[in-house]
Backbone as CSV, one residue per row, in Angstrom:
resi,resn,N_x,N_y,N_z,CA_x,CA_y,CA_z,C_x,C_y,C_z
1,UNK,0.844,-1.197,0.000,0.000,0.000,0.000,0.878,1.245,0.000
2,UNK,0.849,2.108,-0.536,1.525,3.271,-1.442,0.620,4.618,-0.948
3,UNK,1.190,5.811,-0.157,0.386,7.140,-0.228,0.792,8.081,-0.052
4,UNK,0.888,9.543,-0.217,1.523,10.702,-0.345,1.279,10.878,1.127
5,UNK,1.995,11.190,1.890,1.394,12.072,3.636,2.065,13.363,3.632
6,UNK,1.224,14.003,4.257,1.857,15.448,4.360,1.278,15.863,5.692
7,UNK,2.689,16.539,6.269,2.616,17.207,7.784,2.426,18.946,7.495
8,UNK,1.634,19.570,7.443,1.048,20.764,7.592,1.689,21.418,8.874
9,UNK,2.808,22.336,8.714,2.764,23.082,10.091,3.011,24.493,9.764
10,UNK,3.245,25.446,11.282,2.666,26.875,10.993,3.694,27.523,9.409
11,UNK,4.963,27.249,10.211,5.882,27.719,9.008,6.405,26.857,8.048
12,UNK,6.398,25.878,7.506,7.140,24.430,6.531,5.844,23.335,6.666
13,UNK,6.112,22.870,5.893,5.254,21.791,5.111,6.134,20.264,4.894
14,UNK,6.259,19.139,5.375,7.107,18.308,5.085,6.176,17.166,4.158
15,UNK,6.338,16.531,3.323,5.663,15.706,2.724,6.427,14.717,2.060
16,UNK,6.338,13.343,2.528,6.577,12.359,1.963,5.778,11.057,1.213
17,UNK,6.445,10.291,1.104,5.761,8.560,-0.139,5.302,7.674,1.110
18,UNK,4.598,7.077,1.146,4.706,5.685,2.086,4.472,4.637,1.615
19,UNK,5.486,4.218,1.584,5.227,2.770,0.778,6.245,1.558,1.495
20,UNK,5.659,0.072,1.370,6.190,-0.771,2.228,6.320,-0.668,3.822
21,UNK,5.429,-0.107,4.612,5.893,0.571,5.581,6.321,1.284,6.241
22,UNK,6.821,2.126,5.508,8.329,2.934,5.827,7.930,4.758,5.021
23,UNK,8.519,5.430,5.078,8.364,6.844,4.515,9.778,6.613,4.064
24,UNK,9.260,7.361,2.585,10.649,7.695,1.764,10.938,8.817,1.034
25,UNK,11.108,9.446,-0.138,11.495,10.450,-0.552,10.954,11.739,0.132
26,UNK,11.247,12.413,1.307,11.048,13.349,1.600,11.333,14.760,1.457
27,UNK,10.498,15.089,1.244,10.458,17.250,0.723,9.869,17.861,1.842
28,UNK,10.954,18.879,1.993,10.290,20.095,2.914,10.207,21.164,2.149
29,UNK,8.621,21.728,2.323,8.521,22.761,1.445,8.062,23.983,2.628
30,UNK,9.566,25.009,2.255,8.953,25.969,3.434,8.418,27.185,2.991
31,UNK,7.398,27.150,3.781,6.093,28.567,3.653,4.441,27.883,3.496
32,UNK,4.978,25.919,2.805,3.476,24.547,2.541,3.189,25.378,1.297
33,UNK,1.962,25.516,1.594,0.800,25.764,0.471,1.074,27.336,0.090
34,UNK,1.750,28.264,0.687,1.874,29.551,0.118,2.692,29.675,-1.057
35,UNK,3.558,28.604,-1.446,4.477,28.558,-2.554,3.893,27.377,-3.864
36,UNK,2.795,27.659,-4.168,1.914,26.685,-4.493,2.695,25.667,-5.895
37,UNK,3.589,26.282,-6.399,4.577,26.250,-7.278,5.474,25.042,-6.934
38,UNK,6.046,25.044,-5.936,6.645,23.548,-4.853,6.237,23.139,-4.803
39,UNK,5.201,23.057,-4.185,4.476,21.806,-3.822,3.837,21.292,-4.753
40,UNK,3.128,22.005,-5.449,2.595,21.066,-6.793,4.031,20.262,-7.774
41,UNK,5.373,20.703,-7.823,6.719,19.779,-8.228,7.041,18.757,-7.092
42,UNK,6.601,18.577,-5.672,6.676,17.757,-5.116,5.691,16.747,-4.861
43,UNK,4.622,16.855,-5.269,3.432,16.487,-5.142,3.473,15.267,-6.640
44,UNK,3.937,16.020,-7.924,3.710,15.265,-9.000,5.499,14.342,-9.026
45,UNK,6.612,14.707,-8.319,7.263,13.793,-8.108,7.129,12.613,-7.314
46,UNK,6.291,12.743,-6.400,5.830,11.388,-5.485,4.967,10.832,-6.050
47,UNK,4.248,11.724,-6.752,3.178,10.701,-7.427,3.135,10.179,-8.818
48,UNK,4.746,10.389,-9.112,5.400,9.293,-10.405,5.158,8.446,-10.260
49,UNK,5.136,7.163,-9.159,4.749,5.934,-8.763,3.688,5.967,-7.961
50,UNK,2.894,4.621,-8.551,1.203,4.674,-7.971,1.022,4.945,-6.905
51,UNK,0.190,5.668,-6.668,-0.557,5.843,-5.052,-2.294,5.301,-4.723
52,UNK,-2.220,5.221,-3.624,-3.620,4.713,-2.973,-4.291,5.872,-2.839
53,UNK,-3.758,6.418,-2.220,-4.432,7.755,-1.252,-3.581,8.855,-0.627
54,UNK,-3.704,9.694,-0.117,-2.711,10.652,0.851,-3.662,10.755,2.001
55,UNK,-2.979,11.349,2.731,-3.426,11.765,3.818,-2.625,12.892,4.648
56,UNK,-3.247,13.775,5.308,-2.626,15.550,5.899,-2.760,15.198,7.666
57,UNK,-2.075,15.564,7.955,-1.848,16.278,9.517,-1.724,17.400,9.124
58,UNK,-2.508,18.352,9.699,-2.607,19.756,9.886,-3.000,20.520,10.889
59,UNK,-2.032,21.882,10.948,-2.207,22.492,12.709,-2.616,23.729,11.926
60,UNK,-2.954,24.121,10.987,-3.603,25.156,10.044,-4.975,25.195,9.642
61,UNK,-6.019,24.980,10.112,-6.745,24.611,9.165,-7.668,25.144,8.572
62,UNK,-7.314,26.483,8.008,-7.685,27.155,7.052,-7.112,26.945,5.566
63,UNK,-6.140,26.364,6.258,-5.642,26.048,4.419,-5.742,24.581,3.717
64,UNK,-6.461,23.736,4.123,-6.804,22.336,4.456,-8.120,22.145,2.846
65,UNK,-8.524,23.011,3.020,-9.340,22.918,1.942,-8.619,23.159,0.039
66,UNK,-7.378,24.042,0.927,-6.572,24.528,-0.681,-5.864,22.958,-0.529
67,UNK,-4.983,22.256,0.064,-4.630,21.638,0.033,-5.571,20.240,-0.690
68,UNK,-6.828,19.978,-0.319,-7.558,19.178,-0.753,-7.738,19.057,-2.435
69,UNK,-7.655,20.295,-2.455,-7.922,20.916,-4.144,-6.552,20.726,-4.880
70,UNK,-5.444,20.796,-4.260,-3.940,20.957,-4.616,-4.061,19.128,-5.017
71,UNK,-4.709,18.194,-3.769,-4.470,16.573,-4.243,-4.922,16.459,-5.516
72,UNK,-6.181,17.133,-5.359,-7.085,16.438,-6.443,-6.758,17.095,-8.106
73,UNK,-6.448,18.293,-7.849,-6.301,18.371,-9.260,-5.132,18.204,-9.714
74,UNK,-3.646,18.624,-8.844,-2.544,18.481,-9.426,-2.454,16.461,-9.841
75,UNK,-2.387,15.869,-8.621,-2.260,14.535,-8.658,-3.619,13.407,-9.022
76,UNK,-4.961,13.839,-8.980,-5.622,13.157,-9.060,-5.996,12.274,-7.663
77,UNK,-5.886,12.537,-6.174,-5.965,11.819,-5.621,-6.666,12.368,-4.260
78,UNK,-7.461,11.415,-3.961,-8.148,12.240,-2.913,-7.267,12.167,-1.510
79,UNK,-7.791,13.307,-0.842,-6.971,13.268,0.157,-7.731,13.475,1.752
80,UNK,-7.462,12.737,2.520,-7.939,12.228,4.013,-7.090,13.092,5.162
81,UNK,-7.874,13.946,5.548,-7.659,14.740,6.475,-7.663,14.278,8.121
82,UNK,-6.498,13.974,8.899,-6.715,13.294,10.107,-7.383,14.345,11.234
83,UNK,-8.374,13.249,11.784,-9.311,13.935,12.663,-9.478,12.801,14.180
84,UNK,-9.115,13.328,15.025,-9.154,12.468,16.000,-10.604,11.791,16.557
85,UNK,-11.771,12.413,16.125,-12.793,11.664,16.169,-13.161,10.679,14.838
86,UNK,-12.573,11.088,13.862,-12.903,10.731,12.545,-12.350,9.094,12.317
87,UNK,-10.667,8.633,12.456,-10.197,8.281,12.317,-9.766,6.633,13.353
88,UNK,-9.663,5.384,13.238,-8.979,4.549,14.153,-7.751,4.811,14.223
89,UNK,-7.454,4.643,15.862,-5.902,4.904,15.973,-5.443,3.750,16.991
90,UNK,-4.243,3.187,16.547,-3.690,2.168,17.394,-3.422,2.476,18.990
91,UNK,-3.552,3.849,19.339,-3.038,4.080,20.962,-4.792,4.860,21.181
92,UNK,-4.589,4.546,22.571,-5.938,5.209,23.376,-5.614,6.740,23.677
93,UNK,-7.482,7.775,24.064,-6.835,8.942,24.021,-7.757,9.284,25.231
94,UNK,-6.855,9.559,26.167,-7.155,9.775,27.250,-7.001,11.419,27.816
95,UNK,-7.930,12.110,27.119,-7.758,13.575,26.964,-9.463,14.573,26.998
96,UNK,-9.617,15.523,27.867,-10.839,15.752,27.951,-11.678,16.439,26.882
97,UNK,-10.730,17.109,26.082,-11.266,18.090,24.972,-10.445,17.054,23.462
98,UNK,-10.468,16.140,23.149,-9.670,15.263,21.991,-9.600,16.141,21.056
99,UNK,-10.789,17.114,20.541,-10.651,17.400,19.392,-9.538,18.863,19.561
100,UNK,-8.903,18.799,20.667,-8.049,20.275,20.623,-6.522,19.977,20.811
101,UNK,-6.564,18.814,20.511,-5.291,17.974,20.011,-4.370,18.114,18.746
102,UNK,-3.786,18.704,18.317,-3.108,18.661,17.095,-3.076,17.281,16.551
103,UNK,-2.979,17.744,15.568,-3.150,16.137,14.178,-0.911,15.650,14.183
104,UNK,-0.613,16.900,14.375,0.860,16.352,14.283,1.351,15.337,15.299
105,UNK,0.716,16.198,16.869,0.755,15.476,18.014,0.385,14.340,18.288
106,UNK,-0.809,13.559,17.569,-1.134,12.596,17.190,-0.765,11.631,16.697
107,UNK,0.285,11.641,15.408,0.836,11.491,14.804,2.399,10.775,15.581
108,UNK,3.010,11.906,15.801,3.839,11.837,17.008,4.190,10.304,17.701
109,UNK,3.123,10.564,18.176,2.188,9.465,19.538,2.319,8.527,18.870
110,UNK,1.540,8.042,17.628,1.160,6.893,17.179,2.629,6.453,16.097
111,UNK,3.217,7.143,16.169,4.693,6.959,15.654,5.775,6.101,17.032
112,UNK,5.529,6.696,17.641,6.413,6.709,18.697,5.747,5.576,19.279
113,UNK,4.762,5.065,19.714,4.103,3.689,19.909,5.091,3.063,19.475
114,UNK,4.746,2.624,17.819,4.492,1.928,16.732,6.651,1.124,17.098
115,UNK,7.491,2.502,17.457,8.595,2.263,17.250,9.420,2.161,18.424
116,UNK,8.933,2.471,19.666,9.651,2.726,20.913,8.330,1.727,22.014
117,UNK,7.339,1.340,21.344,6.523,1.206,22.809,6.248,2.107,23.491
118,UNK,5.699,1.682,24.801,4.704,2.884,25.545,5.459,2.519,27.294
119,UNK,5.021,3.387,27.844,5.091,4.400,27.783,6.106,5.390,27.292
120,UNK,6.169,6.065,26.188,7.210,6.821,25.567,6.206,8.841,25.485
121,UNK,7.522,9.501,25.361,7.584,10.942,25.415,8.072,11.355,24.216
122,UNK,7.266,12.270,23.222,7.942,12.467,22.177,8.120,13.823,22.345
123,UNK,9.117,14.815,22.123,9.604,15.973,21.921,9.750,16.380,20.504
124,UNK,9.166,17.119,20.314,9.127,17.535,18.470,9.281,19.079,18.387
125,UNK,10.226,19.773,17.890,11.028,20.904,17.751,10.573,21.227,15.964
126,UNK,9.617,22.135,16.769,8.409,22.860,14.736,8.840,24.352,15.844
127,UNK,8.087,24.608,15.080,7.692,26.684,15.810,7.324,26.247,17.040
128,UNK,6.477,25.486,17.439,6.529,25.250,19.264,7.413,24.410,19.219
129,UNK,7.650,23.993,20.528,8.450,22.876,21.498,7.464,21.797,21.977
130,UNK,6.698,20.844,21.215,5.442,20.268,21.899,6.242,18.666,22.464
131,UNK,5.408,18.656,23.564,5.916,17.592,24.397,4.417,16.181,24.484
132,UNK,4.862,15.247,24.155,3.250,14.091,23.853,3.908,13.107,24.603
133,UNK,2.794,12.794,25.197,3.294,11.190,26.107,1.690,10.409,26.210
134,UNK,2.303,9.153,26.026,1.340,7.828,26.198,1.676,7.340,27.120
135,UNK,0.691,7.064,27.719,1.154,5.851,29.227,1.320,4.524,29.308
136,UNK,1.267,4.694,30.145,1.476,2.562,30.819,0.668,1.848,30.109
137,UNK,-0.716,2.137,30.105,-2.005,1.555,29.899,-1.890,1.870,27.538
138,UNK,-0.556,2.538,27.402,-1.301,3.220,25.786,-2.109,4.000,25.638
139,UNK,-2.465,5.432,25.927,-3.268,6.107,26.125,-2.671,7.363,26.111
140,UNK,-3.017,8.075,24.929,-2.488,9.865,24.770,-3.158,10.344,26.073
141,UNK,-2.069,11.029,26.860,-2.789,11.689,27.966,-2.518,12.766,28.473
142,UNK,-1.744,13.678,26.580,-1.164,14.895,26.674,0.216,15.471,26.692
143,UNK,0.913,16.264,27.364,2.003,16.606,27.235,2.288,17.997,28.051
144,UNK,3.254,19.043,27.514,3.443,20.239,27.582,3.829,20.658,26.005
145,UNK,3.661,22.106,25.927,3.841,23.269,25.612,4.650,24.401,25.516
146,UNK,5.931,24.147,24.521,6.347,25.775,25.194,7.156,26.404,23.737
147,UNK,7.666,27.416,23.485,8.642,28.187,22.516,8.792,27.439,22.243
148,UNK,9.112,27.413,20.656,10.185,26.514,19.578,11.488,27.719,19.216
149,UNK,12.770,26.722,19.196,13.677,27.697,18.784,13.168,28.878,17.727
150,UNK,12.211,28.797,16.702,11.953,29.678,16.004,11.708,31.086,15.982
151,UNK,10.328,30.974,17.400,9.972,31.668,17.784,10.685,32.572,18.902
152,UNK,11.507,31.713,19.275,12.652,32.359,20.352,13.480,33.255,19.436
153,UNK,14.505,32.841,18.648,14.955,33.729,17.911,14.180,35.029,17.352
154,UNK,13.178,34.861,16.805,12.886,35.978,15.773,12.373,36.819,16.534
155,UNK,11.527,36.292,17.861,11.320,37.721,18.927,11.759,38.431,19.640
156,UNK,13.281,37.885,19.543,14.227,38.688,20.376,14.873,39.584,19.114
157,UNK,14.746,38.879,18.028,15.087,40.499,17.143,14.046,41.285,16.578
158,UNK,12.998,41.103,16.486,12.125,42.108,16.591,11.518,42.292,17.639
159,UNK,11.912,42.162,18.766,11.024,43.126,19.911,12.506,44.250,20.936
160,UNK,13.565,43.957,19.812,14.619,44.739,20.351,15.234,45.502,19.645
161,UNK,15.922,46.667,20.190,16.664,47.569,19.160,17.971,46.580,18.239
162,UNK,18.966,45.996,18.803,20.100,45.482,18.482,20.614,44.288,18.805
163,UNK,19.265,42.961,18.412,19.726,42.162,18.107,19.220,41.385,17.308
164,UNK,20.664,40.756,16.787,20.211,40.421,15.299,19.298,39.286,14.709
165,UNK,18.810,38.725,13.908,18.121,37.483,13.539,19.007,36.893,13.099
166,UNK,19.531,35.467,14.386,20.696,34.517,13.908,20.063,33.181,13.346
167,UNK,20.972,32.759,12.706,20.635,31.488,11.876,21.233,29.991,12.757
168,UNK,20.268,29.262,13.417,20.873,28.267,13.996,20.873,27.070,13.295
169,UNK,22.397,27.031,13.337,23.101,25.838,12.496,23.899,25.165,13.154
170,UNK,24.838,24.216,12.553,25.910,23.076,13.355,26.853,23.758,13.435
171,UNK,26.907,25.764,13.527,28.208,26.490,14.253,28.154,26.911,15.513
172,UNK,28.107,25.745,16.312,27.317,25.902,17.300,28.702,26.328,18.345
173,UNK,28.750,27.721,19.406,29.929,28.418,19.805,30.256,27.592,21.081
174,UNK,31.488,27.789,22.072,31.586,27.345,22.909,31.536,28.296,24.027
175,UNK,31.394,29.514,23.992,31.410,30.560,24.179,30.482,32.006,23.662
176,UNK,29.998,32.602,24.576,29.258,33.618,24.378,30.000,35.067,23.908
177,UNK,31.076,34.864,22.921,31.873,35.890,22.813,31.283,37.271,21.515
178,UNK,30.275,36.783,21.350,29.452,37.727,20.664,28.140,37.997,20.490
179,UNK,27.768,38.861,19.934,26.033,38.940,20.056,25.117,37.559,19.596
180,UNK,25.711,37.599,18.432,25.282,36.135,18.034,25.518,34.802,18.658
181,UNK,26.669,34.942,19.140,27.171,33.347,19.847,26.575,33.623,20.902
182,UNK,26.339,34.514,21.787,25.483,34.427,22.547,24.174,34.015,23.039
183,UNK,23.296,34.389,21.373,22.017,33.955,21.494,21.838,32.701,20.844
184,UNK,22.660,32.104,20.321,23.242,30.720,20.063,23.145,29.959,21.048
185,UNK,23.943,30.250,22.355,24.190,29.810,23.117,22.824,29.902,24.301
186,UNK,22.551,30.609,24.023,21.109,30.715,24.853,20.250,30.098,24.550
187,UNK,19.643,30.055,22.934,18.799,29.356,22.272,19.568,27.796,22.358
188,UNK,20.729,27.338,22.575,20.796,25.973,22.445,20.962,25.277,23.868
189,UNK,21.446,25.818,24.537,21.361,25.445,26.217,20.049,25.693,26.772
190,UNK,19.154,26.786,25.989,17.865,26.862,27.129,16.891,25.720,26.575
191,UNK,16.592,24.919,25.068,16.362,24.420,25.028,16.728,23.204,25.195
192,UNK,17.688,22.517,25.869,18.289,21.201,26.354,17.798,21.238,27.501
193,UNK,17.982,21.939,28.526,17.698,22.246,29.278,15.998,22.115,29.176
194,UNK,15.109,22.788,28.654,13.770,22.357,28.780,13.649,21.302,28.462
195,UNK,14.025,20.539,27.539,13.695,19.004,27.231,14.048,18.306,28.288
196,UNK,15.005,18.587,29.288,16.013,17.587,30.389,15.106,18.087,31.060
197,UNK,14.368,19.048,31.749,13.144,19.392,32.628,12.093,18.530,32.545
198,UNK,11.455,19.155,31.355,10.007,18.511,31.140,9.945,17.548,31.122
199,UNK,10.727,16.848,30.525,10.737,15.350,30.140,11.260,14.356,31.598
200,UNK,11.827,15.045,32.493,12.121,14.933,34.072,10.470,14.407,34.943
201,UNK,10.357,15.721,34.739,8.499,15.988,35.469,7.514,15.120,34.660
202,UNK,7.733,14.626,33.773,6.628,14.273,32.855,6.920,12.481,33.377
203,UNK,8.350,12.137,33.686,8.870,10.561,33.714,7.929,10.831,35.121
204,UNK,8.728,11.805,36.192,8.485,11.412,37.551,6.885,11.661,38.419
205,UNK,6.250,13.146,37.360,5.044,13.318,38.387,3.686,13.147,37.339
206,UNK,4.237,12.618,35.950,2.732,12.329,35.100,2.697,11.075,35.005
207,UNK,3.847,10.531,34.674,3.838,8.730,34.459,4.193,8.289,35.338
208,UNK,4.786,8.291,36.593,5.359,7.767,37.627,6.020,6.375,37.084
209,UNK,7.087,7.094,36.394,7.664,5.667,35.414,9.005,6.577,34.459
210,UNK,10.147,5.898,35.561,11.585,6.869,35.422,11.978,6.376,33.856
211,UNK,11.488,5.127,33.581,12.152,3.904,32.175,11.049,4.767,31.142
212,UNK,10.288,5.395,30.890,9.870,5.960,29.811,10.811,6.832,28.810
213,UNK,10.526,6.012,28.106,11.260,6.133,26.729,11.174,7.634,26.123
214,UNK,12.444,8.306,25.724,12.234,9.625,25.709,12.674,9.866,23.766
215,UNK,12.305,10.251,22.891,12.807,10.546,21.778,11.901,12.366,20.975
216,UNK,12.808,12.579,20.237,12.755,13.410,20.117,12.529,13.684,18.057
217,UNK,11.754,14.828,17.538,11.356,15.026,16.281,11.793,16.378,15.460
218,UNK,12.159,16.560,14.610,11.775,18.306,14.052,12.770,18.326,13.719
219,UNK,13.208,19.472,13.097,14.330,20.194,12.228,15.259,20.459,12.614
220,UNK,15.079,20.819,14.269,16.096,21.347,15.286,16.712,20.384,16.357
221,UNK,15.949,19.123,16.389,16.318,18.281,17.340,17.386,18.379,17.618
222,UNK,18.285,17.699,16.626,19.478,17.244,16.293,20.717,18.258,16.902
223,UNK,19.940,19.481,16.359,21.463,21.006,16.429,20.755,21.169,18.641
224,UNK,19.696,20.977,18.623,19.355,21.227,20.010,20.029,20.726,20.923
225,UNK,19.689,19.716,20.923,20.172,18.360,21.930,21.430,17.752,21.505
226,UNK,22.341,18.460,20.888,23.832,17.954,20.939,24.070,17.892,21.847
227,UNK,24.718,17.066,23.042,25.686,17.162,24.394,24.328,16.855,25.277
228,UNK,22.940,16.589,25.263,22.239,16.261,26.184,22.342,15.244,26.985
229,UNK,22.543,15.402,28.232,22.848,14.235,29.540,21.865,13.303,29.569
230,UNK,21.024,12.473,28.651,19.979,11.776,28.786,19.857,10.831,27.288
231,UNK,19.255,9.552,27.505,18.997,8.798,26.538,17.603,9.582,25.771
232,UNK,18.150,10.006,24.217,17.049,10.409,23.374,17.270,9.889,21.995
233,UNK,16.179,9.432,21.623,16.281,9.186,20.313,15.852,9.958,18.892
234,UNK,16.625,10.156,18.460,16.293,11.737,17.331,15.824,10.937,16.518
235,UNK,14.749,10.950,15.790,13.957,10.379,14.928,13.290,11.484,14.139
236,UNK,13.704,11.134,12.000,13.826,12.576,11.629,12.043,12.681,11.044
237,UNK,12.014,11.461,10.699,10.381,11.130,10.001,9.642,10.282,10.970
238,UNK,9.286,10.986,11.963,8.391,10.596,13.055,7.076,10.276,12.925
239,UNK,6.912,12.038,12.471,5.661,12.500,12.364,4.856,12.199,11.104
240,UNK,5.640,11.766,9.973,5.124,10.918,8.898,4.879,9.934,9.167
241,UNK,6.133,9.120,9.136,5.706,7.622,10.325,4.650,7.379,10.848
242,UNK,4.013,8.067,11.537,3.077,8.168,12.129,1.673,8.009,11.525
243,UNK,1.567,9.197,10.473,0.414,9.780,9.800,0.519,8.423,8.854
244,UNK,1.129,7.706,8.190,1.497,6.373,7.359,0.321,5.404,8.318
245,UNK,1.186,5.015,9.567,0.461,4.221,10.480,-1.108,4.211,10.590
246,UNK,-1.400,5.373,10.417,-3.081,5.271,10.821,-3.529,5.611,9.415
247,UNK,-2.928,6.077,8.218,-3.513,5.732,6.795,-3.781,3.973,6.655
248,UNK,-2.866,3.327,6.914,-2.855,1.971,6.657,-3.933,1.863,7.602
249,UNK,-4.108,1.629,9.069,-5.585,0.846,9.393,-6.447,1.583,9.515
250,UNK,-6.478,2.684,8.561,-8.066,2.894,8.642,-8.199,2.758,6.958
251,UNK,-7.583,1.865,5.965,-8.287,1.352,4.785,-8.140,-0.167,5.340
């Protein structure tokens, strides 16, 4: 079984093939659906070889409908929008408001099942910092919330006279010897540091279960959590992974 998935988020668009199990040729298209030009060249490159179906995780969903229109006419293929009431999902959801759940977060979850077992913590580094955990029992039962490097950066240079919008990459300083290495250094220690927190409080006072499996998702993982004092597993196609998983059992 063969299908286009696409992860919808605020700023980038990632979209890959699923086929045999597994996610493969992956495109990040950043700005998604505002560059309609990309994505329709990534859209008709995946769908050189047959497809079943696609299916979207989306934390947008105003643009969910262009996207629907983008399957059908560029590729010919309809496309299945994940909805947590809509949809079967292999993990339980143990959450009072379900439908105010992100579709990525979901995703996440049912990725991180599928590949680590339960109880596991997924950390996924988009424009937020979102934190998802399943329990003992298999059961989404939430997470935390906080800044994504993105948003950290760009508001400290526009909500200040003189400092600049830095680019975080693998020049990562050892030392705060400039404006930039500074906020380098801030942006990459304060987020290790929140992951080594949350993910602390989340083992000891949500799961009461120190062996929960901790891994981590997103663009930034990787440059984040260099030098982190803790077992994590950086996993780059999670959140596809995921969205794959619950395309397959719900045909």
């Amino acid at each position: 079984m063969s299908a286009i998935l696409i992860d919808v988020g605020n700023t980038s668009t990632t979209i890959g093939r699923w086929e045999n199990d597994k996610v493969t040729e992956i495109v990040a298209v950043k700005g998604g659906i505002k560059d309609p030009s990309k994505v329709a060249t990534a859209l008709e490159e995946l769908r050189a070889k047959e497809c079943s179906g696609a299916m979207l995780a989306s934390v947008v969903p105003a643009v969910n409908d262009t996207w629907r229109w983008m399957l059908e006419s560029v590729v010919g293929i309809e496309l299945d929008i994940l909805s947590v009431s809509k949809h079967k999902l292999p993990i339980g959801i143990k959450y009072p408001n379900p439908e105010q759940i992100g579709a990525d977060r979901i995703a996440d979850a049912v990725g991180a099942v599928v590949r680590y077992g339960h109880p596991v913590i997924v950390a996924d580094f988009g424009t937020a910092l979102t934190f998802d955990v399943v329990d003992n029992e298999c059961n989404y039962i939430g997470g935390a919330i906080a800044p994504g490097l993105p948003l950290m950066t760009e508001y400290l240079h526009e909500r200040t006279a003189k400092l600049p919008l830095v680019t975080l990459d693998d020049d990562f300083p050892n030392k705060g010897d400039s404006t930039e290495n500074a906020m380098k250094l801030g942006a990459k220690l304060g987020h290790r540091g929140m992951v080594r927190e949350i993910s602390t409080f989340l083992r000891d006072e949500v799961l009461k279960n120190k062996n929960a499996v901790l891994c981590a998702t997103g663009g930034y993982a990787e440059w984040a959590l260099d030098g982190l004092d803790m077992d994590c597993h950086i996993d780059y196609d999670l959140t596809l992974f995921g969205l794959g998983v619950i395309y397959v059992q719900n045909k």
